[in-house]
N, C-alpha and C positions, 0 to 999 in steps of 0.2 A: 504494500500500500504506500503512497506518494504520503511524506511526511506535509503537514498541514503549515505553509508559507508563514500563516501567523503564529502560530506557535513558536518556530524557528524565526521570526524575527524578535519573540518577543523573549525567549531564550537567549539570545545575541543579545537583547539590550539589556537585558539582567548581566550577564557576563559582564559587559562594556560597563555598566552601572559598577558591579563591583569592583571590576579596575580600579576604576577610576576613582570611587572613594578610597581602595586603598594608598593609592600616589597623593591623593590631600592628607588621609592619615601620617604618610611617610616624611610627606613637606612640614606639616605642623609638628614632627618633633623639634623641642626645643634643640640650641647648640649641645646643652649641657645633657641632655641625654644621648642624642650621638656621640660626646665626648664618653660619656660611662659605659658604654655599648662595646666594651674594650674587644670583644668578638668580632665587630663589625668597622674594625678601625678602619679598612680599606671603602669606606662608604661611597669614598673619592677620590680615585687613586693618586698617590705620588708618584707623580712621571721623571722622568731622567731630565737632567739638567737640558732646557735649550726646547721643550716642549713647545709646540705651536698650544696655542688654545685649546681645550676638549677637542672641540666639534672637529675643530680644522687637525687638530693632530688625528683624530680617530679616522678623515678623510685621506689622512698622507700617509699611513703607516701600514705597510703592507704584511706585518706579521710575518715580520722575515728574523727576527731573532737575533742581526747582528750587531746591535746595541750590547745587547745581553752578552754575548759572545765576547765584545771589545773593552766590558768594562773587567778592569784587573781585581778587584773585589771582592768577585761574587755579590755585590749590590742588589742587580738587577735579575727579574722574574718573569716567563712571560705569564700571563693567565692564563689559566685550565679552566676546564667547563665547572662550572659551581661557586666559582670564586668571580667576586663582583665587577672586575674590571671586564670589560670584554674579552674573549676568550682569544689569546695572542698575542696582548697589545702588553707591554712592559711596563713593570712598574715596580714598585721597592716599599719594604716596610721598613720604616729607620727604626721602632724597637730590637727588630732582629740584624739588621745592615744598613747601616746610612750610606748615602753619598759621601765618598771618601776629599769630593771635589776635586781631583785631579786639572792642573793646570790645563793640558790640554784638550780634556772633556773628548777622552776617546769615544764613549758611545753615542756624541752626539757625532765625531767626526766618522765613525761606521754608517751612520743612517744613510740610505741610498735616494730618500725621498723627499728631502727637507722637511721630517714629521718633527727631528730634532733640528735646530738650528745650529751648525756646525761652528758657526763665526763667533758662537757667542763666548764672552769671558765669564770667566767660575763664577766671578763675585758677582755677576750682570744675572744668575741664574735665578730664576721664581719657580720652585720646585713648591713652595706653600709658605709656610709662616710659623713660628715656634708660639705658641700660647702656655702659661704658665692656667693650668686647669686643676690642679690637683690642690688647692692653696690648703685643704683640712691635711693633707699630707704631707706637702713642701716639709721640710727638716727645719730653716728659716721663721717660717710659720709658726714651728713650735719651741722656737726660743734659742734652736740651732744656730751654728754658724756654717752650712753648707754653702760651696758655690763649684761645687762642679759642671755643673750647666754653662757657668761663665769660664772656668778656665779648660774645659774642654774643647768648645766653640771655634771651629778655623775663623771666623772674622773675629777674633780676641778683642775686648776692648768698644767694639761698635754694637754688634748685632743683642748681647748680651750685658746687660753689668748690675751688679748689685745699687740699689738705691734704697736710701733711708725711709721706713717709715714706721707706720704705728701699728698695733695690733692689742683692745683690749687695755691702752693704759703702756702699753709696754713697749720699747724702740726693740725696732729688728731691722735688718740688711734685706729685699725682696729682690729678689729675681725679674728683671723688669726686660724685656724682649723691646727693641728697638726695632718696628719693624721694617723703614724702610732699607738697612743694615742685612736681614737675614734672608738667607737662601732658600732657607725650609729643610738644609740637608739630614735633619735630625741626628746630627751626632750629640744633640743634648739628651734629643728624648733616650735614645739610647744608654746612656751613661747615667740616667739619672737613677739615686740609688735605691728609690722608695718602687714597695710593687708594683706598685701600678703607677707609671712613668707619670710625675706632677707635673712634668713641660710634656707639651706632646706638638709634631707637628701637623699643621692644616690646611687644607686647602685653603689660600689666603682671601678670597670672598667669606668661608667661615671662621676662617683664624678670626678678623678683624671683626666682626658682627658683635661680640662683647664690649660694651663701654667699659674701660679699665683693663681690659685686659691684657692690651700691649699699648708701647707708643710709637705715632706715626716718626718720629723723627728723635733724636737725639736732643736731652731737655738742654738748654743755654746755661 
């Protein structure tokens, strides 16, 4: 028997209906729950240094693996089926491997398509953004004198440094990410020495979404 047109469309717009509420459910999570979501930290992947834009890189990148192949690290991954980035398309997790920032930015100079931008210099790189998230954890936070994050950091001195403030009555040293300074390479998040990484890096559209949470510039 021929299945009944209305039926079948009205099946498809139930489907499409619940799509679609689910990508409004996904968009209305807060940052700070995507940040706690430590499972789902690839929500948006960290691309290799020299990345065109999403869209435009996801157009130029033929999943050809030789990124991955040129960086000396072991850095870089490509995507498998189930894991969030497109399936082939490279990307790095700085808890497990940051960006070592290599001078000459060989896996940008591998790319055959201009998905990476070959020309570009290390410290010119926007891989994301370092946000200090974890502040109930930071060591700092609790009375500590931690700065690992700062004296780990390849831009030493810019992208990272300690600054004075208050917490509760009490002076403490904060971790303050300077963001027009940082790469996004996560060799903080990496290094940092609390479970669950208190710098973590972002995609810099949601790195910077927090009031407070980093500064655009280096203070006067």
């Amino acid at each position: 028997m021929a299945s009944n047109p209305r039926k079948m469309n009205r099946r498809t717009a139930l489907t499409e209906t619940g799509r679609l509420a689910g990508a409004v459910c996904l968009g209305s999570f807060s940052l700070a729950a995507l940040i706690q979501t430590t499972g789902r930290a690839d929500a948006r992947a960290m691309r290799p240094p020299g990345a065109q834009p999403e869209d435009d890189f996801l157009a130029a990148c033929v999943r050809c693996g030789l990124c991955v192949q040129a960086c000396p690290y072991g850095t870089l991954s490509l995507a498998e089926w189930g894991q969030e980035p497109p399936v082939g398309t490279p990307f790095f997790t700085p808890r497990e491997v940051p960006c070592y920032m290599c001078r000459d930015v060989p896996c940008a100079r591998a790319c055959p398509t201009g998905a990476l931008d070959s020309e570009i210099a290390i410290r010119d790189a926007d891989m994301g953004v370092a946000v200090l998230v974890g502040h109930e954890d930071c060591l700092n936070y609790k009375g500590m004198n931690c700065s690992i994050c700062v004296r780990v950091c390849p831009i030493r001195g810019d992208a990272i440094t300690l600054e004075p403030g208050e917490v509760n009555g009490r002076a403490i040293m904060i971790p303050t990410v300077h963001s027009d300074h940082c790469t996004g390479c996560g060799t903080c998040e990496k290094h940092c020495v609390t479970g669950h990484a208190s710098i973590r890096v972002l995609p810099r559209d949601l790195g910077l979404g927090g009031q407070g949470r980093n500064r655009a510039g280096r203070s006067a």
